[in-house]
MIGU-593530 format. One record per residue (C-alpha): residue in one letter; x, y, z. Coordinates in steps of 0.5 Angstrom, whole numbers. Example, Ala and Ser with C-alpha at 12.3 -4.5 7.8 and 13.67 -1.06 7.14 Angstrom:
2
NODE   code       x       y       z
NODE      A      25      -9      16
NODE      S      27      -2      14
***
This chain:
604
NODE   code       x       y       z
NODE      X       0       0       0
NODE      X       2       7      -3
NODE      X       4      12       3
NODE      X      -1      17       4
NODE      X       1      25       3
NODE      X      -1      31       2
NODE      X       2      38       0
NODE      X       0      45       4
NODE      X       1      51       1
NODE      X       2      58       5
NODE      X       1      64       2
NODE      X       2      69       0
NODE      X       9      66       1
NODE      X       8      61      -5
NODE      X      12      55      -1
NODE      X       8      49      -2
NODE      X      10      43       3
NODE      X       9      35       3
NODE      X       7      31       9
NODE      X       6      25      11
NODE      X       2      24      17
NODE      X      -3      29      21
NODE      X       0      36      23
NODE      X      -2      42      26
NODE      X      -1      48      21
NODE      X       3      51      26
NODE      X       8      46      26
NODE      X       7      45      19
NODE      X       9      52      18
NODE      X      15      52      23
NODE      X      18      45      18
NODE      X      17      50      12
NODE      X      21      55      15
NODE      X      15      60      16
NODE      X      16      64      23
NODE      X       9      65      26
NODE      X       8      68      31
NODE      X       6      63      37
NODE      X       7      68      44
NODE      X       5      62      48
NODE      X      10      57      45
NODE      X       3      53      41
NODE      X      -1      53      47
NODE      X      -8      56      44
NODE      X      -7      61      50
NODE      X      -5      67      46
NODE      X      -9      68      39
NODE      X      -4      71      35
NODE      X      -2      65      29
NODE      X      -8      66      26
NODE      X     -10      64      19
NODE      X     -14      62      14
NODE      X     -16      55      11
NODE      X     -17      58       4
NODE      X     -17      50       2
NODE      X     -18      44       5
NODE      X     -21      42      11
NODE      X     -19      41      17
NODE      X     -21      39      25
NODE      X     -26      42      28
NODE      X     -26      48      32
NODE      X     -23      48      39
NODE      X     -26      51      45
NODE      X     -20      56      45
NODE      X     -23      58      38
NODE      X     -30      58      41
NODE      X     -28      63      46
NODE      X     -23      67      41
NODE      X     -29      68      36
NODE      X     -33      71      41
NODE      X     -27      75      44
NODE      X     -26      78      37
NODE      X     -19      77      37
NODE      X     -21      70      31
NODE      X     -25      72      25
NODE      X     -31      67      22
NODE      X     -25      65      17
NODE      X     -20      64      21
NODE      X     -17      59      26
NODE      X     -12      58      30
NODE      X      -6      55      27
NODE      X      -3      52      33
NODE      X      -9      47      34
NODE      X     -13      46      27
NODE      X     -10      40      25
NODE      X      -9      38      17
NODE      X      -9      31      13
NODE      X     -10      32       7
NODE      X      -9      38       2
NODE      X     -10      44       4
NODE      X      -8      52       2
NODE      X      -7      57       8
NODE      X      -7      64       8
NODE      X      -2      67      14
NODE      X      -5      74      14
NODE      X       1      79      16
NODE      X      -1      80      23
NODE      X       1      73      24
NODE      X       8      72      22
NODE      X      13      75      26
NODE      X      14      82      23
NODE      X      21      86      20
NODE      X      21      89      26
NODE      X      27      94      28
NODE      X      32      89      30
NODE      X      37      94      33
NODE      X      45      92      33
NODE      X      48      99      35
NODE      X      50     100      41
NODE      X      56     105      45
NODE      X      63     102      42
NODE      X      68     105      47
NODE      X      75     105      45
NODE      X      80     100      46
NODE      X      87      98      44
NODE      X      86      91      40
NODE      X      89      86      43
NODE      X      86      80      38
NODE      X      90      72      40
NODE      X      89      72      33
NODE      X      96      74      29
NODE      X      99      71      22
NODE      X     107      68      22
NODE      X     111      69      16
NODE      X     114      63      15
NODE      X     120      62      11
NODE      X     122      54      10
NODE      X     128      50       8
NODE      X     126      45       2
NODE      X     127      37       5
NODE      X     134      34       2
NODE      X     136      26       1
NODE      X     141      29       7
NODE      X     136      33      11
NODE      X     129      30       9
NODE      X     125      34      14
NODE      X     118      32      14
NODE      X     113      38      12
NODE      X     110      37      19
NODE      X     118      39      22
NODE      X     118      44      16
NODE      X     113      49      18
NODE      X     113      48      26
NODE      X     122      49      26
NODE      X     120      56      22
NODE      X     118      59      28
NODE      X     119      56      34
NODE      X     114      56      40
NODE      X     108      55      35
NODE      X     104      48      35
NODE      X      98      45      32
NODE      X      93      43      39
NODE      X      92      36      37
NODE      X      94      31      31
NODE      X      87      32      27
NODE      X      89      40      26
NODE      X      96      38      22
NODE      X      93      33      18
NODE      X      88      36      16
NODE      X      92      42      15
NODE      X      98      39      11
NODE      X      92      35       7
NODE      X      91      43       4
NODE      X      97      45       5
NODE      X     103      40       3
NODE      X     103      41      -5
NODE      X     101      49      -5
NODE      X     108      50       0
NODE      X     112      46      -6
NODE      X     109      51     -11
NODE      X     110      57      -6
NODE      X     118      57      -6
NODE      X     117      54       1
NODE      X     113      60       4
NODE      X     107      61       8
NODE      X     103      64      13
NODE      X     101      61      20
NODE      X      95      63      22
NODE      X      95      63      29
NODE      X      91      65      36
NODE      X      96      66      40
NODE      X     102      60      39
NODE      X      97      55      37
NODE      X      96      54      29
NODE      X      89      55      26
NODE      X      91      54      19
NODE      X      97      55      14
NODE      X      96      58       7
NODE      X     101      61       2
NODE      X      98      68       0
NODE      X      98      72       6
NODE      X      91      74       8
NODE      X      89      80       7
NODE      X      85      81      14
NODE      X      85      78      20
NODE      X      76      77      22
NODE      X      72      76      27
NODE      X      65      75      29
NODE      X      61      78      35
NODE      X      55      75      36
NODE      X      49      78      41
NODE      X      44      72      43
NODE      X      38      75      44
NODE      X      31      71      46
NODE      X      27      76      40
NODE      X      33      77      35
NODE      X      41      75      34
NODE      X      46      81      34
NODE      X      52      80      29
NODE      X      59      84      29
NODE      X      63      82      24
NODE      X      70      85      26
NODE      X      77      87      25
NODE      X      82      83      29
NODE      X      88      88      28
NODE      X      84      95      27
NODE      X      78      94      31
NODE      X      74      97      27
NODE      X      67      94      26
NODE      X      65      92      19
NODE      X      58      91      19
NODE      X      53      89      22
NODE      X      46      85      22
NODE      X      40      82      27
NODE      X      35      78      25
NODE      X      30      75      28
NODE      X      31      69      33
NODE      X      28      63      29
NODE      X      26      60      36
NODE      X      21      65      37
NODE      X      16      60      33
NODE      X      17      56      40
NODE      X      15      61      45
NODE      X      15      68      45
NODE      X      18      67      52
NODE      X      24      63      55
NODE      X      20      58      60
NODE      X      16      57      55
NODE      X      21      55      50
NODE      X      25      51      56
NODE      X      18      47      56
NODE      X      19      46      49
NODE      X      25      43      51
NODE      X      23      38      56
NODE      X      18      33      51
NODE      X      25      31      49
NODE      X      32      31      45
NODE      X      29      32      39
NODE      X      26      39      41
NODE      X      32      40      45
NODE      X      36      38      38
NODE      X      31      43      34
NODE      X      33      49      39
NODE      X      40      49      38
NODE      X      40      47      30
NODE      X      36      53      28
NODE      X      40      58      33
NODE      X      46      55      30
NODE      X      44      56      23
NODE      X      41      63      24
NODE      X      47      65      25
NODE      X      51      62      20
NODE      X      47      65      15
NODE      X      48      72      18
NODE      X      55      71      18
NODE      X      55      69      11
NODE      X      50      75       9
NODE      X      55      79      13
NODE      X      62      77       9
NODE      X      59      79       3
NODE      X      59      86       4
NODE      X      66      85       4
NODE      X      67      81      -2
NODE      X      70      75       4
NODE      X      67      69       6
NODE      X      65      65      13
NODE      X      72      61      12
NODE      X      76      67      13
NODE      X      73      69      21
NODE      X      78      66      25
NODE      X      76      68      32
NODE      X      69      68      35
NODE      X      65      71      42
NODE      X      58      69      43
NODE      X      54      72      49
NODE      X      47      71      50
NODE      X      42      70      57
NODE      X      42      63      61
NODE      X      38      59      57
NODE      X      40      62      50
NODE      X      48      60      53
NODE      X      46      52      53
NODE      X      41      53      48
NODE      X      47      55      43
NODE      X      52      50      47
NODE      X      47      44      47
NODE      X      46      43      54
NODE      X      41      40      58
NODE      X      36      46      60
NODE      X      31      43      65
NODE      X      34      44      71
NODE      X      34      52      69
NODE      X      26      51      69
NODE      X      26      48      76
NODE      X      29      51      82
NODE      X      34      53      84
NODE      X      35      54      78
NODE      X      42      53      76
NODE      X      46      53      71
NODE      X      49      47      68
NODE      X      57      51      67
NODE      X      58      57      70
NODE      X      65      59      68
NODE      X      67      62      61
NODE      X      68      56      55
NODE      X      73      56      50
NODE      X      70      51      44
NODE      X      71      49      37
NODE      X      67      53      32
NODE      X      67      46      28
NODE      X      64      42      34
NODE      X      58      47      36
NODE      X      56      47      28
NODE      X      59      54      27
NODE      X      63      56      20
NODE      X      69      59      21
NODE      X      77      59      19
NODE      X      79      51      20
NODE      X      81      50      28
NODE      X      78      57      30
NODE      X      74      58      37
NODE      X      69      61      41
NODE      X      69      64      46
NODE      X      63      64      51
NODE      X      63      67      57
NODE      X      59      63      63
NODE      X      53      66      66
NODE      X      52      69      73
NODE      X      46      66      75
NODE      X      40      61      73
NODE      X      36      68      70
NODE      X      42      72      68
NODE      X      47      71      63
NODE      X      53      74      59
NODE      X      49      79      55
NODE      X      48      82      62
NODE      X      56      81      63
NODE      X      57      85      57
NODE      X      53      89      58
NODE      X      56      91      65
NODE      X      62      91      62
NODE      X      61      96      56
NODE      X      58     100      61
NODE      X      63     101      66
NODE      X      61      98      71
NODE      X      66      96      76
NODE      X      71     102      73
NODE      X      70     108      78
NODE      X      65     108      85
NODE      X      59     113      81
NODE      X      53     111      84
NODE      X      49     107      77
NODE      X      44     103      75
NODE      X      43      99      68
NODE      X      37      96      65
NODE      X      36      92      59
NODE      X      29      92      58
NODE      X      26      84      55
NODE      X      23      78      56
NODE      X      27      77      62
NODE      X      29      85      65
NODE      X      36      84      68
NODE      X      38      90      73
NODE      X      44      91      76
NODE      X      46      98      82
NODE      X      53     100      83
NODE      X      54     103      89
NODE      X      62     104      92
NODE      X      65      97      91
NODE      X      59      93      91
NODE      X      54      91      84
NODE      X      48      87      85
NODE      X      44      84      80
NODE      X      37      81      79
NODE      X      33      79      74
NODE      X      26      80      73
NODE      X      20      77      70
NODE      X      17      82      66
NODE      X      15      78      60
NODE      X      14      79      53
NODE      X       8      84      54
NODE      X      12      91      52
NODE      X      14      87      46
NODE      X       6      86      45
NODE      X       6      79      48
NODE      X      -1      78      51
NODE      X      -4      85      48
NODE      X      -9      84      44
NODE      X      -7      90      39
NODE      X       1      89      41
NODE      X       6      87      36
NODE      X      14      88      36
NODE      X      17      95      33
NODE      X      16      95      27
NODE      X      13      98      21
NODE      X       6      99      21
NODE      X       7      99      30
NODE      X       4     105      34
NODE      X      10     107      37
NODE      X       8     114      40
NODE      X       2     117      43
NODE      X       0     123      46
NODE      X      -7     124      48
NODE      X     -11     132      47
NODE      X     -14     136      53
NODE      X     -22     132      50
NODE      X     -18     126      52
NODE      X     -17     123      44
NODE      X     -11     120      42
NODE      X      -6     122      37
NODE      X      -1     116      34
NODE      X       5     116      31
NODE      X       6     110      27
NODE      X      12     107      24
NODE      X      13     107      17
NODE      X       8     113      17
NODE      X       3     109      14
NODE      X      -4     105      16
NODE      X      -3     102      24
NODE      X      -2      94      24
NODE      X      -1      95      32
NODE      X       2      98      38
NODE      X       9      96      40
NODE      X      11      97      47
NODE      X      14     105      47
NODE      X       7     106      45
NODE      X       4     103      50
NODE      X       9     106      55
NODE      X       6     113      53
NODE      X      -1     111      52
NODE      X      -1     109      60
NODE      X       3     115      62
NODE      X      -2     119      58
NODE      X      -8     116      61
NODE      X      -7     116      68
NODE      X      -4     124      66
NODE      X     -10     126      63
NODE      X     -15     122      69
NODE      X     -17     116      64
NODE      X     -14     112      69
NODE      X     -14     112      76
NODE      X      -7     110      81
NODE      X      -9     103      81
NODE      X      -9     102      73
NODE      X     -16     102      73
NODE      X     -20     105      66
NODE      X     -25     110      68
NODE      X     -33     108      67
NODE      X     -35     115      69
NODE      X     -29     118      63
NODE      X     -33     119      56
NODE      X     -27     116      52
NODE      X     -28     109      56
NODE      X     -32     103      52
NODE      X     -34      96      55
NODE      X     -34      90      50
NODE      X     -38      85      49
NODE      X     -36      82      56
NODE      X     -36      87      58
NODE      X     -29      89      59
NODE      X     -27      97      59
NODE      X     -22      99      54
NODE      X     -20     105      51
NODE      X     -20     107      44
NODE      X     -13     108      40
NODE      X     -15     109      33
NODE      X     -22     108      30
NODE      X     -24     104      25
NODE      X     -24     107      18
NODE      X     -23     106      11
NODE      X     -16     102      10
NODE      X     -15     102      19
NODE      X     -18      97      24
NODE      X     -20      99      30
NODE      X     -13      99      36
NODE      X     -15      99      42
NODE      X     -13      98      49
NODE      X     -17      93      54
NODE      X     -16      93      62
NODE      X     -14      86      61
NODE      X      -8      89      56
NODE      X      -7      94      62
NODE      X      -6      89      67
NODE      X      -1      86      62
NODE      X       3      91      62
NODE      X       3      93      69
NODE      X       5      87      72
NODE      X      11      87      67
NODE      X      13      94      69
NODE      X      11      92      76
NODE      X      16      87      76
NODE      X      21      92      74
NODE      X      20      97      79
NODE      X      20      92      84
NODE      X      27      89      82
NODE      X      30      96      82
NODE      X      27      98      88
NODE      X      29      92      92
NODE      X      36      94      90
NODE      X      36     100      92
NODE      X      33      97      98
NODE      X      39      94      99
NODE      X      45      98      98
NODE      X      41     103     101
NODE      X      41     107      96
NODE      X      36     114      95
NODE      X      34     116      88
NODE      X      37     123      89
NODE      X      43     119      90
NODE      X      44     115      82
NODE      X      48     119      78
NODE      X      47     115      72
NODE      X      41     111      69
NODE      X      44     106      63
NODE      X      39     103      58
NODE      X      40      98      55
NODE      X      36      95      48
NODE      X      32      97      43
NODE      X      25      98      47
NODE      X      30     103      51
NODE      X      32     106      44
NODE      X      25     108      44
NODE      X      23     109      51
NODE      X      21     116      53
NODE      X      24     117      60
NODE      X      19     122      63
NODE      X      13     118      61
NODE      X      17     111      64
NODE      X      18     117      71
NODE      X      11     118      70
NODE      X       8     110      71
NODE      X      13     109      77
NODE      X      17     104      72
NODE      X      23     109      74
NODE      X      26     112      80
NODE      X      24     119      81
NODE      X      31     122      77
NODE      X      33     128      73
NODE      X      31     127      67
NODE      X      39     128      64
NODE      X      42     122      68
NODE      X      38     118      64
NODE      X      42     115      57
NODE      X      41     110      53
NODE      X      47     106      51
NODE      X      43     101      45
NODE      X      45      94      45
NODE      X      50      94      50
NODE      X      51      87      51
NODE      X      53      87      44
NODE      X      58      93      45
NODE      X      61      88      50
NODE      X      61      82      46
NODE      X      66      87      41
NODE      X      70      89      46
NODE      X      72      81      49
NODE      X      73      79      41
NODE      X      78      84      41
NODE      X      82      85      47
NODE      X      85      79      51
NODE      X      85      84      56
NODE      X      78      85      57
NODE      X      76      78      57
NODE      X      80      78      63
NODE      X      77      84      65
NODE      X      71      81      64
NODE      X      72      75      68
NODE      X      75      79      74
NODE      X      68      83      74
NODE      X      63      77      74
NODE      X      67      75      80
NODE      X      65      81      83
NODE      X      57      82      82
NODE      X      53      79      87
NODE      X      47      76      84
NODE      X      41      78      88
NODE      X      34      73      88
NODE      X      28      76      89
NODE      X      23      72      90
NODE      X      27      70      97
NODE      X      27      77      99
NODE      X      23      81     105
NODE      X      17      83     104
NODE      X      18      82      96
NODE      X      10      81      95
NODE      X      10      89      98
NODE      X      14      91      92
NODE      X      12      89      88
NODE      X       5      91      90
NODE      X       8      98      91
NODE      X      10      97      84
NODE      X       4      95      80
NODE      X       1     102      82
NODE      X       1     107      78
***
């Protein structure tokens, strides 16, 4: 008996797929290669991947469907993709606001400078051809060129001299040894005409690439892309239960990281007429659960307390053994996460930012699906991390999305109480991104539409109630070419919950080191919402202590700065090491009286 298939087709993306067994439309997509958006890692809870069954029929409809039709947030013709299962032919149809959007993927970041001190260098190498009565081996040859190099083990000379032993006899026995430190990567007969190096920031939504000079430090492009794991859960529990089923998912996380980033470093060698083989030097850095996911280590024990962290200490590996292209023999390096929550983006970008440098009284933020936090205070840096969620990148909010073109991402609201939108691209809006949120509730609560407990005034005339009966607040009306956006109590308490999270970890810290808001000399940050992120507003809403506005900066992507100045100093990978050293990791939960700040926290 002939094995049944069936092809899906996805459009307006024009990929055409077969299947032989039943599949999800989420699942089948994901094998496509079509990144849905799936916040709740393909659970139904979300609402966001839906699609449109153009062909084809389908399972029935799911209570989670049901209850999303009567919502709104699912149209008559749309279904959930995460849980409408398909055996035969079908046509889908992924409306734009299903697939994880071009967003703004940020890769700049304040570079401050260094004196490059790359392990990465190349040796002349001038030989003297074997005779009947010196007969030396090409092995010997190259090696007693210049004494002190060596190959780290017997696989890398082989595999060297496989290349090189006919090419040095047509060179007049000279060559060139690229070396880290003393330790030969490869010999080559042409001198090579740079020396390059790839640093890469491993974040849960996107992957921030720097490809680098190693002898001028200068940085020669760079690129960020969306993080492919995404299609498993907008958030890292969700994608460390994804983990959990078994060593395929597991397998599935780490080859679709390691494959992104291949492909950003082969588009980011072609700007300069290179190729992935020439990169002889790596430094990845990336939160606790992206570090094992890209080093394919076990993850379940980061999602079960205490929540430790299967290595801790900086790791130096084989591009080679780990998947990545690079120069035969080349290395990562890793630098070890500080605790189960914080990894070494935060490192980064404490390191970028001066931390541990002076005794200025400073605080740094990296705002994301997991805020990090760190205060400085003489010689004592604490750092937490914060369970904010996803809700300021448009998880979990009805109208939410990433920033990126057709986001509403600035908001100001008019003395009648309406609302005036600045929309990305300057076109139609899709959605609200999280600076616009940000500015929606510090106008509302500024213009009386929302009380001190985050609560939407019934009494207030710009207030509605939906068919449940639940409050929201109007955005936008719906016009030709431009769906309604709104923002729902429910939306609010999303956001809400995430900003109390983060007031209370700054809060706690401060509370331990006995620090006044008068007191912070400098506020730090990080990552593309706090690019956009109005300070006076973030004051307003208690997301930040009460501080001049002046002390406020954004540094960008801070711990890809970091992760540049690691790559190019040996020095600063020291520097590193000794400032991990340093930071006290603070766990919040454990702390007196947590539930007190973070109810102060949630407060408007």
């Amino acid at each position: 008996m002939s094995e049944h298939t069936f092809s899906i087709e996805f459009q307006p993306i024009g990929i055409r797929v077969i299947y032989s067994e039943p599949i999800t439309v989420l699942e089948a997509a994901r094998q496509a290669g079509i990144t849905l958006r799936s916040d709740c890692g393909g659970k139904g809870s979300c609402g966001k991947c839906a699609v449109q069954i153009v062909e084809g029929s389908s399972s029935p409809l799911t209570r989670n469907e049901i209850i999303f039709r009567k919502g709104g947030m699912l149209q008559q013709n749309e279904r959930l993709a995460c849980e409408t299962i398909l055996d035969e032919n079908a046509k889908i149809y992924i409306p734009s606001g299903s697939l994880s959007a071009a967003q703004v993927l940020q890769t700049e970041g304040i570079l401050k400078s260094v004196d490059v001190h790359s392990p990465i260098r190349v040796e002349f190498l001038s030989m003297t051809p074997p005779t009947l009565a010196a007969p030396k081996s090409d092995l010997e040859n190259i090696l007693e060129a210049k004494p002190g190099l060596y190959f780290e083990n017997d696989d890398q000379a082989l595999f060297t001299l496989r290349k090189i032993s006919p090419q040095i006899r047509k060179q007049g026995w000279k060559a060139y040894a690229i070396c880290s430190q003393n330790r030969i990567l490869t010999v080559c007969t042409e001198e090579p005409a740079r020396l390059l190096g790839l640093a890469v920031d491993i974040g849960s939504t996107k992957i921030a690439c720097y490809l680098m000079d190693l002898t001028s430090g200068n940085t020669l492009a760079a690129k960020g892309v969306p993080n492919p794991q995404i299609a498993y859960g907008e958030d890292i529990i969700a994608r460390l239960s994804y983990a959990m089923q078994g060593a395929e998912q597991e397998e599935r996380l780490h080859s679709d990281l390691i494959r992104a980033i291949n492909q950003a470093a082969e588009e980011l060698v072609k700007t300069i007429g290179a190729q992935a083989e020439e990169i002889a030097d790596f430094c990845m850095v990336g939160n606790t659960a992206m570090h094992h996911f890209f080093l394919h280590l076990p993850t379940r024990q980061l999602a079960t307390s205490p929540f430790t962290p299967a290595i801790k200490k900086e790791t130096l590996i084989s591009a080679e053994t780990i998947g990545v292209k690079g120069l035969p023999g080349s290395r990562i390096v890793v630098p070890g996460p500080i605790a189960g929550f914080v990894g070494s983006d935060h490192l980064a970008f404490l390191l970028a930012s001066g931390f541990g440098e002076d005794g200025v009284v400073r605080l740094g933020i990296d705002i994301g699906t997991n805020t990090e936090i760190a205060l400085q205070k003489g010689k004592r840096i604490i750092s937490c991390s914060t369970a904010s969620g996803p809700a300021f990148e448009g998880a979990h909010i009805r109208f939410g999305m990433r920033a990126s073109r057709g986001a509403i991402e600035h908001v100001a609201i008019d003395q009648n109480g309406k609302a005036r939108c600045k929309v990305i691209g300057d076109g139609e809006a899709t959605g609200i991104c999280g600076s616009g949120i940000l500015d929606a509730i510090s106008e509302m609560k500024r213009s009386g539409i929302l009380n001190q407990r985050g609560r939407l005034d019934a009494e207030n005339s710009n207030v509605a109630k939906d068919g449940e009966g639940v409050r929201f607040y109007r955005l936008l009306s719906a016009s030709d070419g431009q769906r309604e956006i709104t923002l729902s109590q429910k939306d609010i308490d999303q956001i809400l919950l995430a900003k109390g999270a983060i007031r209370s970890g700054i809060a706690i810290l401060m509370d331990t080191l006995q620090v006044a808001a008068q007191e912070i000399e400098e506020v730090l940050i990080a990552g593309a919402f706090g690019s956009y992120l109005n300070p006076y507003h973030a004051i307003q809403i208690g997301m930040l202590p009460s501080v001049d506005l002046g002390k406020i900066k954004a540094v960008g992507n801070a711990a890809g700065a970091g992760a540049r100045l690691m790559l190019l100093s040996e020095e600063m990978r020291q520097k590193a090491s000794a400032l991990a050293q340093r930071i006290e990791h603070l766990e919040l939960n454990t702390y007196p009286d947590f539930e007190l700040f973070f109810a102060n926290g949630i407060r408007l």
